[in-house]
N, C-alpha and C positions, 0 to 999 in steps of 0.2 A: 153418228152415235159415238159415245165417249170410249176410248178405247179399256179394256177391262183393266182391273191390276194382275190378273194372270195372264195375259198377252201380253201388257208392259213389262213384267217380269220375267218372260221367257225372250220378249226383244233387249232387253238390257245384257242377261246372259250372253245372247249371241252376239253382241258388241266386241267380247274378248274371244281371241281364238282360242282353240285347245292348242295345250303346250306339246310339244315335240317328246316325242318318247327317247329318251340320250340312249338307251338299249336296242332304237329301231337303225339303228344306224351302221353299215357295210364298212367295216375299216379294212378291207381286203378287197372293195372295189376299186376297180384301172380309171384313172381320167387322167386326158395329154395334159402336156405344157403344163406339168406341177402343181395342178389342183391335187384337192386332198378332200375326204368328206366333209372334214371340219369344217374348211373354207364353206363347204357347201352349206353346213348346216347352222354356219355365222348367218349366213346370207338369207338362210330360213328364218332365221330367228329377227332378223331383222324387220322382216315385210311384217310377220306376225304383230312385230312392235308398231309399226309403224298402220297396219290396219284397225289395229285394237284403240289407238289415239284418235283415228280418224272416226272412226263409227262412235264413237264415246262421245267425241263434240259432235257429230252429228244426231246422235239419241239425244244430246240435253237441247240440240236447237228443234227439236220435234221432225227432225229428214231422216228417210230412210236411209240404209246402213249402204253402202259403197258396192257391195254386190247384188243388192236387192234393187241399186239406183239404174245400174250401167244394164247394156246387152250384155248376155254372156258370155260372148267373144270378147268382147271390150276388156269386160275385167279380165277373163282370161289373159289377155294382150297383156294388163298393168301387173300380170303375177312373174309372167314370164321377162319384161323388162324389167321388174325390180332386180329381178338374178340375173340377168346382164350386167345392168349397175353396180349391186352389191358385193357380186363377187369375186372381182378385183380388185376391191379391197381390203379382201382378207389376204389373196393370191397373188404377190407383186409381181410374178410370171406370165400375167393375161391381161387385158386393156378390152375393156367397151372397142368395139369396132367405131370408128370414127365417121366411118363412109356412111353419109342417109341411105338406109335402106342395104344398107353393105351385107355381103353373107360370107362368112358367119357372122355371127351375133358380137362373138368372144374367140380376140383372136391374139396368138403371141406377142406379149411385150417385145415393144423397137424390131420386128422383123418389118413391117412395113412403113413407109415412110408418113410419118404425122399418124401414127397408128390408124392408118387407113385401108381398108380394101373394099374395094366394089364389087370383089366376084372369087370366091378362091375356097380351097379346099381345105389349108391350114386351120384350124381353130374351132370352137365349139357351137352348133348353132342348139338356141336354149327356146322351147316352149313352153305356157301353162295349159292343164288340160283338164276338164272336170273326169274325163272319159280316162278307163283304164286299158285301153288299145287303140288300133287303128289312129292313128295321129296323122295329123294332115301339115303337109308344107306344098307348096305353089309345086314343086319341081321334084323330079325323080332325082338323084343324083348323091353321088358318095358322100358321106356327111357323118360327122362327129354329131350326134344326137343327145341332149338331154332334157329329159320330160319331166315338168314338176305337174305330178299331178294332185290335185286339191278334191276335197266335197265344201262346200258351201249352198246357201241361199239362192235361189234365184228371181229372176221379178215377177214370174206369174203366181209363185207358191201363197200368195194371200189367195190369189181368185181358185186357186186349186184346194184351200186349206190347209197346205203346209206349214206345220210350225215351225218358228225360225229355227235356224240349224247355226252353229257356228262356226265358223272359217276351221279348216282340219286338213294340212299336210297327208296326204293317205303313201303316196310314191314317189320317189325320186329316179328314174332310171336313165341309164346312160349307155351309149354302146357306138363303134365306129359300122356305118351301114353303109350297104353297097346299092348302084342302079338298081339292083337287081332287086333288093326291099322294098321297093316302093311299087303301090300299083298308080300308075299313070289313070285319070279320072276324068281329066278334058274339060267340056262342055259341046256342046250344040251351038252351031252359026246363030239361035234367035236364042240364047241362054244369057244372062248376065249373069251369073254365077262366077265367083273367082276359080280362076283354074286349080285345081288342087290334082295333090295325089297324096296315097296314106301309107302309112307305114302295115306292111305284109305281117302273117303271122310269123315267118322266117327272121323280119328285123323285131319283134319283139320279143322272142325267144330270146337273142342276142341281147337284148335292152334286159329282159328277165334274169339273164345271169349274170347280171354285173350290176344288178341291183345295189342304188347306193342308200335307200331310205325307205323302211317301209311301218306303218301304222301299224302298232299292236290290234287295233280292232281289224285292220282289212282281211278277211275272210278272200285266200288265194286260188280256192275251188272255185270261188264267181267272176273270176278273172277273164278268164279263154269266153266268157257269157254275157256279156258287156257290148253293147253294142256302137257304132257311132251314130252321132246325129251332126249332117255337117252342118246345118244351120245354127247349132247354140254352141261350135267349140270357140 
């Protein structure tokens, strides 16, 4: 059946993100190695650009929109690498980690050799998250943390009845966390489940006051009420 023109009209909408609110933004938030908000919020502003292009050609070729295509990890994955990428480029202080699979993410210009590291404590490690808590990485451990968190579309909201939604920056938070934030999560001997563990109410507290970006619309009462789902982060 032909798609309507008030669902083609509410999918073309969601094609363009909502813009970034210049007033949502912490010019008194701490981030190491010479970041600044701005850099932060160049780099916001970039992916915005760069998803609004992407879904635009994909609305005129008839394919769904880039977060209604992917798993929601996936895309996840692709919000949080773009601010790997991007924000070194505002920030001549930091470099993309070099190292496949290196941690941190984002780590000191020229301290390591070929801006490289495999394993180290120096530098920023960066995730996307739809979720306003409870964050997950593989490993418990001391970590410069920052979390872009997003609302967007996801792939089941046609079979749910969701109408499209478009791509919206809601958080940005940041904060240096200890072992001790993390809760270790594991798996069971017959699990394939990747090992994770999440960020405590303790490391989000710390994330919550060093808030670097936060959405005029995010209502901060439903915050602490947010729950995780580790299969769609």
């Amino acid at each position: 059946m032909p798609e309507s023109s008030d669902n083609a009209g509410l999918e073309l909408a969601a094609c363009s993100p909502v813009p970034l609110d210049p007033a949502g933004f912490n010019e008194n938030a701490l981030i190491p190695f010479g970041c600044k908000p701005e850099h932060i919020r160049k780099a916001m502003e970039d992916f915005q650009d760069w998803l609004g292009l992407v879904n635009g050609l994909m609305y005129q070729r008839k394919l769904p929109r880039l977060e209604t295509m992917l798993m929601p990890a996936n895309f996840s994955s692709i919000v949080g690498e773009f601010a790997v990428s991007s924000i070194p480029k505002y920030c001549p202080t930091v470099v993309k980690n070099a190292y496949h699979n290196g941690h941190p993410d984002i780590i000191p210009a020229g301290r390591f050799e070929n801006n490289r590291c495999q394993h180290g404590h120096e530098g920023i490690e960066v995730k996307g998250s739809r979720y306003l808590k409870s964050w997950q990485g593989h490993n418990p451990e001391d970590t410069w943390l920052m979390v872009f968190v997003f609302e967007s579309s996801r792939p089941s909201d046609q079979t749910k009845g969701i109408a499209p939604t478009p791509f919206r920056f809601q958080l940005v938070l940041g904060a240096e966390l200890k072992e001790s934030d993390w809760l270790f999560a594991g798996r069971s001997a017959t699990s394939r489940r990747t090992i994770t563990a999440s960020v405590t109410d303790t490391g989000f507290r710390k994330m919550m006051a060093n808030w670097i970006y936060k959405a005029p619309v995010l209502d901060e009462r439903q915050i602490p009420l947010i729950t995780k789902d580790a299969n769609e982060r």
